[in-house]
Each structure stands twice: as structure tokens, then as C-alpha cells.
C-alpha positions in Angstrom: -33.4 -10.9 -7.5 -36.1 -11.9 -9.7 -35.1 -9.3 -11.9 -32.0 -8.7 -13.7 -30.8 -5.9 -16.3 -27.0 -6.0 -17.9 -25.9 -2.6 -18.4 -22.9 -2.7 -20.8 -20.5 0.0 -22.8 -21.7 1.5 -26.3 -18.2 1.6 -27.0 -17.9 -2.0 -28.7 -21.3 -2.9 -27.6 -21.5 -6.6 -29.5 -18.3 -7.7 -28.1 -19.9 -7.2 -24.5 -22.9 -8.8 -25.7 -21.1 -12.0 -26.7 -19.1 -12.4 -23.5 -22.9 -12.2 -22.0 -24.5 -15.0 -24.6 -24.0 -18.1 -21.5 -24.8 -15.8 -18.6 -28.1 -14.7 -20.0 -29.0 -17.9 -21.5 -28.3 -19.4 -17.9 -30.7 -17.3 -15.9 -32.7 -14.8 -18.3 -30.8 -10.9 -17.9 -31.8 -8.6 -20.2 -29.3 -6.7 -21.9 -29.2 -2.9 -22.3 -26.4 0.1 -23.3 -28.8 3.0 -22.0 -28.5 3.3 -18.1 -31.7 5.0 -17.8 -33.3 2.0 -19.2 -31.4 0.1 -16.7 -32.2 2.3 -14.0 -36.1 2.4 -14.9 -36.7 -1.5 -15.6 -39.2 -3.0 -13.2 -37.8 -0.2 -10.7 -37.3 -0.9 -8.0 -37.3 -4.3 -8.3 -34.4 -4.8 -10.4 -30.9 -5.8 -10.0 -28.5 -3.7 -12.5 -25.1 -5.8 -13.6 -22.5 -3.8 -15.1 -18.4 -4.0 -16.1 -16.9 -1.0 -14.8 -14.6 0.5 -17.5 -13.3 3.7 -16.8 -15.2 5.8 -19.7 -17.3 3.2 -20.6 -20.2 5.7 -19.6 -19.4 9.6 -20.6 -22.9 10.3 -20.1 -23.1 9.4 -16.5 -19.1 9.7 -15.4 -18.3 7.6 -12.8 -21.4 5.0 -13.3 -21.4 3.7 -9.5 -21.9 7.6 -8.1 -24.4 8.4 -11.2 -26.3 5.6 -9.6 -26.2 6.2 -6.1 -27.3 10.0 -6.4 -29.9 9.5 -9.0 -31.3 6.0 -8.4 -30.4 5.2 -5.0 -33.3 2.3 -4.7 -31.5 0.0 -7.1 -29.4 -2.7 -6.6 -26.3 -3.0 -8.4 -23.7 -6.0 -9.4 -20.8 -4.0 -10.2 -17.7 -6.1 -11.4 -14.3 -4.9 -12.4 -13.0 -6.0 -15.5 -10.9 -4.4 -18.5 -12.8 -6.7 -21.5 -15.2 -8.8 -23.1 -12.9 -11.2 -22.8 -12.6 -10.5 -18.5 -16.4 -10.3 -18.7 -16.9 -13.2 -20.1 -14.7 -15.5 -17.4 -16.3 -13.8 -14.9 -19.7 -15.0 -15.9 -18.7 -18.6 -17.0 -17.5 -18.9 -13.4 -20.4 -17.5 -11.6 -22.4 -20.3 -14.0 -20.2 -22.9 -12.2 -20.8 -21.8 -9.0 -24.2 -21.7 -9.4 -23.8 -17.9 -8.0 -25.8 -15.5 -10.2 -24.5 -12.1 -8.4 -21.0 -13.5 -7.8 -21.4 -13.3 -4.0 -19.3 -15.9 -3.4 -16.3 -14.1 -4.3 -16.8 -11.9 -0.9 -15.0 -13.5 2.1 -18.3 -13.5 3.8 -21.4 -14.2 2.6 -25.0 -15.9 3.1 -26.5 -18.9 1.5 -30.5 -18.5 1.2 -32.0 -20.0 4.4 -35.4 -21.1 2.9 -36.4 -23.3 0.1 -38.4 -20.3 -1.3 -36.5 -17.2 -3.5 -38.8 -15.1 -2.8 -38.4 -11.5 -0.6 -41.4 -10.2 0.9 -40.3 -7.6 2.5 -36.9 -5.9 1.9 -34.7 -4.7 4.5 -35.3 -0.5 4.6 -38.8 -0.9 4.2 -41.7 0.7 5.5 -39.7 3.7 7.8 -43.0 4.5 9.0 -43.9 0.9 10.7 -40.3 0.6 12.4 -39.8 4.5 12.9 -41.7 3.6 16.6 -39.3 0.9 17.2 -36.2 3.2 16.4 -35.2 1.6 13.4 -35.3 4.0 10.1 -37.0 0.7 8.4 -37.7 -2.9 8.4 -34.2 -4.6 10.2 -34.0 -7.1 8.3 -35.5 -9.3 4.7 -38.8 -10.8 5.6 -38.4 -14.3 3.0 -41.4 -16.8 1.8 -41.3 -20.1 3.9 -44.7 -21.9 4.7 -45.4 -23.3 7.8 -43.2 -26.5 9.0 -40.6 -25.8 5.9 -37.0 -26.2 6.3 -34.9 -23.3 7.2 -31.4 -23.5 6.8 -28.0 -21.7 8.4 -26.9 -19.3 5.9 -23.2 -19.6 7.2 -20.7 -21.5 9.5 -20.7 -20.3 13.1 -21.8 -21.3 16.5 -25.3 -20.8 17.6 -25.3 -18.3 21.0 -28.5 -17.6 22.0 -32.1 -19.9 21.1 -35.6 -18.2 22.4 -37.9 -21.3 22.8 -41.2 -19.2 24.2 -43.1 -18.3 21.2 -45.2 -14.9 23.3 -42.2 -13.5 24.6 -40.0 -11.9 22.3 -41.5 -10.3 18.7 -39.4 -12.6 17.1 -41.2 -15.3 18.5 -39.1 -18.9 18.4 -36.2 -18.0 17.2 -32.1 -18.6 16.7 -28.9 -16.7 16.6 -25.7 -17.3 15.0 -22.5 -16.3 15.7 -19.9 -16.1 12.5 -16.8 -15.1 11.3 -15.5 -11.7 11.6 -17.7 -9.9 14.2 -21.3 -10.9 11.7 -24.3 -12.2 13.4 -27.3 -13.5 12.0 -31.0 -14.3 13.8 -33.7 -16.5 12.6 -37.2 -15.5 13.4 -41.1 -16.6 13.6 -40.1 -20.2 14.0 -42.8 -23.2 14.4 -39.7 -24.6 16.2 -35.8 -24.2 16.7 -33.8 -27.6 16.1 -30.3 -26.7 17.6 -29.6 -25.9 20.9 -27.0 -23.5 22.8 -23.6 -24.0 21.9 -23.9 -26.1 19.3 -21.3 -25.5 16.0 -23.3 -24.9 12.3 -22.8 -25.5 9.0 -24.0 -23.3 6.1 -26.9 -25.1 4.5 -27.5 -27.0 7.8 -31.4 -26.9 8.7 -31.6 -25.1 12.3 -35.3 -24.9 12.2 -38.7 -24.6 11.0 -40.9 -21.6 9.6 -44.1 -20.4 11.4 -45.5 -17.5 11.9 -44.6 -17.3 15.8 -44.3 -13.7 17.5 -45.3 -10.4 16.1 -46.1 -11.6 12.8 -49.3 -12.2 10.8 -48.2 -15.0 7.8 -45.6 -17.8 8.1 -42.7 -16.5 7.3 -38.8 -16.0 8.0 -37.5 -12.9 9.3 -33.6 -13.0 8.9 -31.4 -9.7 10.6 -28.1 -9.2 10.0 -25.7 -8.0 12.5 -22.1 -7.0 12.8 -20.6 -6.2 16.0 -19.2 -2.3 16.5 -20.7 -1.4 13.6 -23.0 1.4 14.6 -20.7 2.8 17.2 -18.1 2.9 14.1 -20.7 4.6 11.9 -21.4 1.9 9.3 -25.0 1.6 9.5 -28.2 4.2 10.4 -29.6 1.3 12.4 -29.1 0.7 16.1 -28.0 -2.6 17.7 -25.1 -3.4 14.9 -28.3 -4.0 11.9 -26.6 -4.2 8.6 -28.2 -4.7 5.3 -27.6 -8.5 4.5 -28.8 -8.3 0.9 -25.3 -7.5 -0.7 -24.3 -10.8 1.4 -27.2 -13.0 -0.2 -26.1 -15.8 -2.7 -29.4 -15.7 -4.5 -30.4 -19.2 -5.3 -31.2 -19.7 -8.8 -31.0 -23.5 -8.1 -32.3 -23.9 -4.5 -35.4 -25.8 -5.4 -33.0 -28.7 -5.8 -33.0 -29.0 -2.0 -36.4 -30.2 -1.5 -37.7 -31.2 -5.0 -37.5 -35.0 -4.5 -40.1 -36.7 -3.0 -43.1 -34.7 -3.8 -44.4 -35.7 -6.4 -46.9 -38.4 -7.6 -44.6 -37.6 -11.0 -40.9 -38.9 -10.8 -38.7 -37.8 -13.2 -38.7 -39.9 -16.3 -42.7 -39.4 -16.2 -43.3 -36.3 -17.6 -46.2 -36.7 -20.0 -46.3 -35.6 -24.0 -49.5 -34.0 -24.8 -51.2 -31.2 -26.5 -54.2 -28.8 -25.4 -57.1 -30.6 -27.6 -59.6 -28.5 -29.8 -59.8 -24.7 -28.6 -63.4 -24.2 -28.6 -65.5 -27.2 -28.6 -65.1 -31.0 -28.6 -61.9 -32.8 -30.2 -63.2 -33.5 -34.1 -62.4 -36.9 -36.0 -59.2 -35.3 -37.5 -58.1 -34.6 -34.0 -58.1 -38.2 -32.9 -56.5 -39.5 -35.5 -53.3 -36.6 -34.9 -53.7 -38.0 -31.1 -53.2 -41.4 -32.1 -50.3 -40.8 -35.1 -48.4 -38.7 -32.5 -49.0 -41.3 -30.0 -49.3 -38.2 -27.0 -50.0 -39.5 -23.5 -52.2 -36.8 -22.4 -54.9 -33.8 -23.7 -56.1 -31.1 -22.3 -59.9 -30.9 -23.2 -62.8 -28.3 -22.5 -66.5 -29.0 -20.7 -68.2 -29.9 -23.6 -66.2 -32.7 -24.4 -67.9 -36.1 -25.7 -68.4 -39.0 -23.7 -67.9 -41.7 -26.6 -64.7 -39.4 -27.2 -62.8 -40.1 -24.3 -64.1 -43.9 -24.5 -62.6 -44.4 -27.5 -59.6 -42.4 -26.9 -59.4 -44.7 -23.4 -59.7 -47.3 -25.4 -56.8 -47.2 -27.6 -54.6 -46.3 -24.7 -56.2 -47.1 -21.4 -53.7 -44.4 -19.8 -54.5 -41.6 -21.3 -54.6 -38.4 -19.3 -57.3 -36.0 -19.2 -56.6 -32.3 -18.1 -59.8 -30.8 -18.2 -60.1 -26.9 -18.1 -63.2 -24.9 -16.6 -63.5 -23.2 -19.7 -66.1 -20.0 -19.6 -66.7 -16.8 -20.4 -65.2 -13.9 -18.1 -64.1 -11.4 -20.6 -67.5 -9.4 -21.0 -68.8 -8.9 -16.9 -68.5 -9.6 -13.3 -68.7 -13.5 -13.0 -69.0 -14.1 -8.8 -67.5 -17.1 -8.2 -71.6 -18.7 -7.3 -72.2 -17.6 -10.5 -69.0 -19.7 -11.7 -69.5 -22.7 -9.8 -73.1 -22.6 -11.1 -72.2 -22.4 -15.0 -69.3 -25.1 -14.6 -71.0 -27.9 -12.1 -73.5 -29.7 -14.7 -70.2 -30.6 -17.1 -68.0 -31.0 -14.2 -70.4 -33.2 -12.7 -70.8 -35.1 -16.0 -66.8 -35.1 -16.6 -66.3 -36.4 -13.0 -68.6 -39.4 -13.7 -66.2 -40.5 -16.0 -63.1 -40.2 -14.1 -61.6 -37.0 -15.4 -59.8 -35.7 -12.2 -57.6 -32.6 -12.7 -58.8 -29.7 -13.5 -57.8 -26.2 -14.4 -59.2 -22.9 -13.5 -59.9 -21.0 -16.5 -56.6 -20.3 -17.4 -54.7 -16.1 -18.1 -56.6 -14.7 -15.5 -54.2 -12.1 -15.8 -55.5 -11.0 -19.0 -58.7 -9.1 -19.4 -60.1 -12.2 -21.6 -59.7 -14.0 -18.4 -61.5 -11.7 -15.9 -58.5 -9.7 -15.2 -60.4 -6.1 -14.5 -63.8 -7.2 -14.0 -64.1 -10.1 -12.1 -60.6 -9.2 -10.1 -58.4 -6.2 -10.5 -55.2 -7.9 -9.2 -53.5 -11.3 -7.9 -54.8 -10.4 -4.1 -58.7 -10.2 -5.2 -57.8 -13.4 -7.5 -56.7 -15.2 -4.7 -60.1 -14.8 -2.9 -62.0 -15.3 -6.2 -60.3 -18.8 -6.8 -60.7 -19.9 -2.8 -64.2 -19.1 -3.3 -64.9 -21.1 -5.8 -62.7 -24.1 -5.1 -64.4 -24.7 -1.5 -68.0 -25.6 -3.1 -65.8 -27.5 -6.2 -64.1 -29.5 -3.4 -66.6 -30.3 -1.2 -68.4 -31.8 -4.2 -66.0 -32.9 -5.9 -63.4 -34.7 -3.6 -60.9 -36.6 -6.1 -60.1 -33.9 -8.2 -56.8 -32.1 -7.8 -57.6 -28.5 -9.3 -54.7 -26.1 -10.7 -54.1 -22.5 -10.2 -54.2 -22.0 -14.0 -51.3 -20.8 -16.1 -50.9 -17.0 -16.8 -50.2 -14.6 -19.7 -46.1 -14.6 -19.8 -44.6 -10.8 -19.7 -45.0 -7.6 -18.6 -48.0 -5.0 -17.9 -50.1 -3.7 -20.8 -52.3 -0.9 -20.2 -56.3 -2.4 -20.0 -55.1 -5.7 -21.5 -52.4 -7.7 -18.8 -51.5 -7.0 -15.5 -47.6 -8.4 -15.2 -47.5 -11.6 -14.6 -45.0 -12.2 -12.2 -46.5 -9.1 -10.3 -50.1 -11.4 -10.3 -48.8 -14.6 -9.2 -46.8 -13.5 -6.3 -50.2 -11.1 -5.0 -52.1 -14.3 -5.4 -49.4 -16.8 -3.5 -52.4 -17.9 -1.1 -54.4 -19.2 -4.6 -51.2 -21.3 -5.2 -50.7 -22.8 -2.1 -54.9 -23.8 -1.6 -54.0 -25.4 -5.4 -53.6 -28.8 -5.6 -50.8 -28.4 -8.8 -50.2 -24.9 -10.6 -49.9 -24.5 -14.5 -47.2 -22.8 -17.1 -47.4 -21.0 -20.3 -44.3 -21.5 -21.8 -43.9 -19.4 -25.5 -40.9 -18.6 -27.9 -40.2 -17.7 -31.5 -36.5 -19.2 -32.1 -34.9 -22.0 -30.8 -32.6 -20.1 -28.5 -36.1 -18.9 -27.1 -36.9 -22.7 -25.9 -34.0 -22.9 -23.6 -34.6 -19.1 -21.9 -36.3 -18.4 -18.1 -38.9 -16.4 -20.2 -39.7 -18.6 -22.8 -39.5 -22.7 -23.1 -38.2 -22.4 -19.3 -40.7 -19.8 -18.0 -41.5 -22.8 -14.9 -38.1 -22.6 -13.6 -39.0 -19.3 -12.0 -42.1 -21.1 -10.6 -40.3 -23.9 -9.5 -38.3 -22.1 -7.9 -40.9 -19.8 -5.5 -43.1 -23.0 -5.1 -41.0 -25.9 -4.6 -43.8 -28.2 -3.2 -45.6 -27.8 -6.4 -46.5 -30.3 -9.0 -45.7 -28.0 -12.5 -47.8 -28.8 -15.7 -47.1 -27.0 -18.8 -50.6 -26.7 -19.9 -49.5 -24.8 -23.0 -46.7 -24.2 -24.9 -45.7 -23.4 -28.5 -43.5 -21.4 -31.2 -45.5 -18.6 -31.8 -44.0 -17.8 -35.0 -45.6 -17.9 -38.4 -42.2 -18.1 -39.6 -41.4 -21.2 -38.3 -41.8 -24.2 -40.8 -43.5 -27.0 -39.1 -40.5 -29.4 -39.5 -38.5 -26.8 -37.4 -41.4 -26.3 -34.7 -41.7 -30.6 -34.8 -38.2 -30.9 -34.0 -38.3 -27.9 -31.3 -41.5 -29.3 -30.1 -39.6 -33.1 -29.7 -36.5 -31.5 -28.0 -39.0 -30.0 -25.5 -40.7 -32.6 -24.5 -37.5 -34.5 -23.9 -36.1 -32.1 -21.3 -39.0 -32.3 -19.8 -39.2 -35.7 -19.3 -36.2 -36.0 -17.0 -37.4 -33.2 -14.5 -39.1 -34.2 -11.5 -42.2 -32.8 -10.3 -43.5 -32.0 -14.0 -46.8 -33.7 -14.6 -47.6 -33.2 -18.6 -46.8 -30.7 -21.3 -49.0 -29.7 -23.9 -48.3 -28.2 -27.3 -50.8 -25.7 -28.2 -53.1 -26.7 -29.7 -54.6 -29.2 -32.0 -56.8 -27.6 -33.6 -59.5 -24.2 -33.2 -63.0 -23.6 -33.3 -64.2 -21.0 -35.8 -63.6 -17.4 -33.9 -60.7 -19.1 -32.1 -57.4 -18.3 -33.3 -54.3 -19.5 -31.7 -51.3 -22.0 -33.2 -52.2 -25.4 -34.2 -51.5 -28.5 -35.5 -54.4 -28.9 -37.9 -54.7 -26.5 -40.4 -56.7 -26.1 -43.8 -53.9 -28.6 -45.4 -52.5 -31.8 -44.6 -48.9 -31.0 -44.0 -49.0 -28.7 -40.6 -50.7 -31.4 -38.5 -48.4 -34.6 -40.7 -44.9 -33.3 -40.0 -45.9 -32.4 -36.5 -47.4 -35.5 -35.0 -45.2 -37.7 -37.2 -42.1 -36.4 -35.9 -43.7 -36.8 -31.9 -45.2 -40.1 -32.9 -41.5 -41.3 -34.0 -40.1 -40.5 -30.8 -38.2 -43.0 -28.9 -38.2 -42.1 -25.0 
């Protein structure tokens, strides 16, 4: 799931965390010995890994039962081992299989069948939708797939039964597989099947493509799990042989990999170095000259930038790429999105006529300082504010590719951020209408550059929009700590990764410099050396 807690023993509590160092810097867990914490974080949307030691929890007793009687909601990854050491192989495995929850060690389970990580509805849900239907809940795990997108068998077996009418059956077009051991799986809402009766599968092996066919109101896949006897032998509530199929799903952390290639206008290799420009107003003299000793590739600048500025930045290197960011007001009332178009057109207009063509909503709408709580309470009434406002922007402005702006990483804060994986999954239509989609990426160590939740924060976006082209639109070490030779060479290494990843357009390091009133971590400070060891260090760069 997108959410992962490791509960470990207080009882030699740092070894545990040792054997865990790979794991976590692999795919992001957080680490905890309190398993109330565990059972509370981002509830109940939370997967709970844990090495079952006898005593390793005296509080709770036997930790599995302490679970299931108190927090029956959460999902756990139990694994049996005596030691760190045990602990540790197990993880360094699971990293090698590319098989975060170690589902693969089952002798049947299910590959993901879309390109899109992302459950929308979990199986159980809603008792009182399916109650009429005489399920106890939703019979299955509704999964994101947009229309005409692959959707793949999740196991070897034999297809039995393909319903081609899309009014006849709730499910709509849809396929069924017959598997190993009794296990059945069906495929729903289809655009179209792409097997036929009969026909021997392979996991991985496309059978189809999403739609939104049958009873179902957004493209979508519907995936049931079946095994056959099982309710007359009492193993599930559910009629029909339903099982839950989410302790069966291999989540995939590296799915995107499937369907990455080939969407891009930005190959990998092509990843551009830049940095957001001057926070505040037009890029100064001292700015240019930091552009051109750091020889960066691209800048992200605001509507009141120069004309003669981008001439003469154009003219030193006639590649240079403008980001340009619709940069206004929203933190002190209710801005409609007429009244946005209107305070953003003249400079757009102007910007346009010079051949700046993507463009970035205003960006942490998430945050109050971005509109979060005035001009939208949440990611749903986001998503309509942004389609608002890019209709009239497209329709005069037809070249440029506009971005669903990059949020305020982390969790909820009360009257300050909503979470901001919680936003961007309530506004998924604002993505998809985007033409790109933009990442914060912060940390404070170096370790913190290689983490899902800092330098790597758009893996996780990668992964729930595959078709997307990603730009980092700012990023930095956020600690004062930090010497600027360390942040150069962290900076450096950065951009490097990046460079070799397709679909990543640019990254920019935040920021050059800051308008009076605008604080934030720059290059260009009061004295020379900030803003020298930075840019030299970029400008000496060899890739």
C-alpha cells in the first residue's frame, strides 16, 4: 500500500533498526517500537510490517491477536524470524524481487493488473451499497486504470468465460481466469477483452483494456477474487466463492517500468539542470551571471519577468528553457478561477509572445498560502478549480503545456496543509486534464536525497501516473546546517540521477535568489561564497 509502518521489538531496538536500514531506504517505511503508533498511522490506510518474536511485545501478548481484536481494519506483513540478522535477509530478498510485502513467497499469488498502484476502492467496502446485492461489501478491489490502458493477467491460467456485450452484465466487457488450486479471478469494466475462450495466460500478459463499461461511473478495473468451495467450506462471509485478494497482491513498487518508454517528448539522458529563478520579481544582474557560471539548462521564472532578460539569457544559450509559473496571490480570499484567468492573462499573453510555453499553476495548493481553504477545501473542489481555469487558458493559449503544480510534501497540519498525498489522489481528474505534473522534492541529509519522501518524493508519482511527464520544479536541502560545498555536491549528485530517468523534463534547485519578504533557500546570499561554491561546482559538471 502507499503506506507502510515497521513495527519492531524494544528489546534490542537498534539492532532491528539496522537489519531495516536497505528496506526502508528502498521504498520509504517508517519505523516505530510503539504498536499503537503503528496501529494509528494514516489508519486505515496503512500497512503494519512486523518480526514476530515470541515476547517481543509484553504489552500486547500475542501481537497478531492484539491486532485483530483491537484494530481489525489494518493490514498486516507479519514475517517469522528469530533475529536482526533473519530480518535483515528477509528484506534484502524482498529488494531483489522487487516484492515489497514478500507476496511472492505464497504459492499463489497476484501480480498488479494495471499500470496504476493505486486502490480506489478496497474490497469490504461500503456494506451499505452491496448489502442489496447480498454481499456484506464491495467483492472485490476497484484499481486506477484510464480509459484504453493496458490491463494485465495477474496469474497463469486459462481464460473460461469472456462477456463481450458491454449492457448486459454489471461488469460490463469483461474476462475470467481460471488458476491454480481452485482460484479464479474476473476482470471488469473493460473498453474491450483481447483473448478469447480457451485460450492459456501468462501472468503479466495484457488480456484487455480499461473502460468504464457496465455498472460503473469512471474508467476503472474491478478485479474479484474467487476460490472454488470456499463459502460452502466457510472461508469467506461472501457468497459465490469471493475471497479477499489483497493478501495475494504483489504491490508494484516498480510497475511504472511497464509502460514508461515511449511517452515522453524527454528520453532519458535529457533531463534538464535548472533552478527556480528569483522568488518574487524579475531575475537581478547577479542572477544571470550564477545562470551562466553554473551553465543550468533551464529556469523557472514568475509573470513579471523581463523581456530583454530572456533575450539575453536566449542569447547566450539559444536552448534555454523557460518554466514559467502563474504566480499570484491566493492566500488572503476567494480567487474564482475568472478572477484568476483575469489577473494572469495580460503577462501570459505577453510571456507567450515570446515563446515561453510551459507553465505552472500556482504551485502548494495544498497549503493555505496556496488557496488551500479559501479558494478550495480539498483535492476534489481543486480539481474543478484548475479545469476551470485551464479551458479559457487553453483555448487562448493553444501551445502551451500547463502543469498540475507541485504540492507541499507531508502530512496534515491543522489550518496550514491538507496531506498531500490525500490532495493529489482527490484531485486525480486535475492531473490527467494536465499536460505534465510537478514535484517538490526536500531533505536535510544526504540519506534524505535518496528517500520516497525526500530527493525521490516523484517515484510515488510516477508510479500512480505513469503517462506523465514529471518535473521537479523545486528541490533543495533545507538545512541551515548544511555547508554549501556539501548542498553543491548533493545538489550535483541529484541532478545526475535524474538525468538517466525517462520521462523527467527539468529539475530545479530552489532558488536563486528572494525578493525582500520572501524567504526560502538560495543560492545568492548577502556574501559571495553561497552562490560561488554552488554554481561552480554545477557549472564544473561533466554529463
Amino acid at each position: 500500500m502507499e503506506y507502510q509502518i515497521i513495527l519492531l521489538p524494544r528489546q534490542n531496538y537498534w539492532a532491528w533498526v539496522r537489519a531495516c536500514h536497505d528496506y526502508v531506504m528502498a521504498y520509504g517505511a517508517n519505523l516505530t517500537g510503539d504498536p499503537e503508533m503503528a496501529a494509528r498511522y494514516m489508519a486505515p490506510r496503512q500497512v503494519v510490517t512486523l518480526p514476530l518474536v515470541a515476547g517481543a511485545y509484553p504489552g500486547q501478548g500475542d501481537i497478531v491477536r492484539w491486532f485483530e481484536r483491537n484494530h481489525p481494519e489494518v493490514l498486516l506483513d507479519a514475517i517469522e524470524v528469530k533475529s536482526p540478522d533473519e530480518l535483515r535477509e528477509v528484506f534484502k530478498r524482498r529488494i531483489e524481487m522487487e516484492d515489497r510485502y514478500g507476496r511472492k513467497d505464497r504459492p499463489f499469488y497476484l501480480l498488479w493488473p494495471t499500470d496504476y498502484p493505486v486502490i480506489t476502492q478496497k474490497f469490504g467496502a461500503n456494506p451499505q451499497i452491496y448489502l442489496r446485492f447480498g454481499m456484506p461489501g464491495h467483492e472485490g478491489l476497484d484499481i486506477r486504470a484510464l480509459p484504453n490502458t493496458n490491463v494485465y493477467c495477474c496469474a497463469d491460467g486459462v481464460v473460461y468465460r469472456v462477456h463481450s456485450n458491454p449492457k448486459s452484465h454489471p461488469y460490463g466487457i469483461h474476462v475470467r481466469v481460471r488458476h491454480q488450486d481452485g482460484y479464479k479471478t474476473v476482470y471488469a469494466h473493460l473498453a474491450r477483452a483481447l483473448v478469447r475462450e480457451g485460450e492459456a495466460v501468462k501472468a503479466g500478459q495484457v488480456i484487455g483494456k480499461a473502460d468504464s463499461t457496465g455498472a460503473s461511473t469512471a474508467s476503472h478495473l474491478h478485479m474479484t477474487l474467487k476460490r472454488e468451495g470456499a463459502s460452502r467450506r466457510g472461508e469467506t462471509r461472501y457468497p459465490k466463492d469471493v475471497i479477499d485478494p489483497t493478501p495475494f497482491m504483489v504491490w508494484p513498487d516498480r510497475a511504472a517500468r511497464k509502460s514508461i518508454e515511449g511517452h515522453y517528448t524527454w528520453p532519458a539522458g535529457k533531463c534538464l539542470v535548472g533552478a527556480v529563478g528569483r522568488i518574487g520579481g524579475p531575475l537581478e544582474e547577479e542572477d544571470l551571471a550564477v545562470i551562466e557560471r553554473a551553465r543550468l539548462e533551464a529556469v523557472v521564472i514568475g509573470l513579471s519577468e523581463r523581456r530583454e532578460t530572456l533575450e539575453r539569457l536566449r542569447a547566450t544559450d539559444p536552448a534555454m528553457f523557460f518554466l514559467l509559473r502563474l504566480e499570484t496571490d491566493l492566500s488572503d480570499q476567494r480567487v474564482t478561477p475568472d478572477q484568476f484567468v483575469s489577473q494572469v492573462a495580460a503577462d501570459l499573453d505577453r510571456l507567450y509572445r515570446l515563446e515561453v510555453r510551459y507553465v505552472e499553476f500556482p504551485h502548494q495548493p495544498n497549503l493555505q498560502l496556496g488557496g488551500w481553504g479559501r479558494s478550495f477545501r480539498n483535492g476534489d473542489e481543486y480539481a474543478e478549480w484548475f479545469q476551470a481555469v485551464l479551458e479559457p487558458l487553453r483555448r487562448d493559449f493553444p501551445e502551451a503545456k500547463f502543469g498540475f503544480p507541485c504540492l507541499s510534501p507531508g502530512e496534515a497540519i491543522s489550518g496550514w496543509r491538507e496531506d498531500a498525498a490525500r490532495f493529489l489522489e482527490d484531485a486525480e481528474a486535475a492531473v490527467i486534464a494536465a499536460d505534465w505534473i510537478g514535484v517538490s522534492a526536500c531533505w536535510t541529509a544526504a540519506a534524505g536525497m535518496r528517500s520516497p519522501k525526500g530527493g525521490r518524493a516523484y517515484e510515488q508519482v510516477r508510479l500512480q501516473f505513469p503517462e506523465k511527464l514529471i518535473f521537479v520544479t523545486e528541490f533543495a536541502n533545507v538545512s541551515a546546517d548544511t555547508p554549501p560545498e556539501a548542498k553543491a555536491t548533493q545538489y550535483l549528485e541529484y541532478y545526475r540521477d535524474l538525468r538517466t530517468r525517462p520521462g523527467m523534463g527539468a529539475a530545479f534547485a530552489n532558488a536563486l535568489s528572494a525578493a525582500a519578504g520572501h524567504e526560502g533557500v538560495v543560492w545568492r546570499g548577502k556574501g559571495e561564497k553561497a552562490p560561488g561554491v554552488i554554481a561552480e561546482v554545477i557549472g564544473r559538471r561533466t554529463f
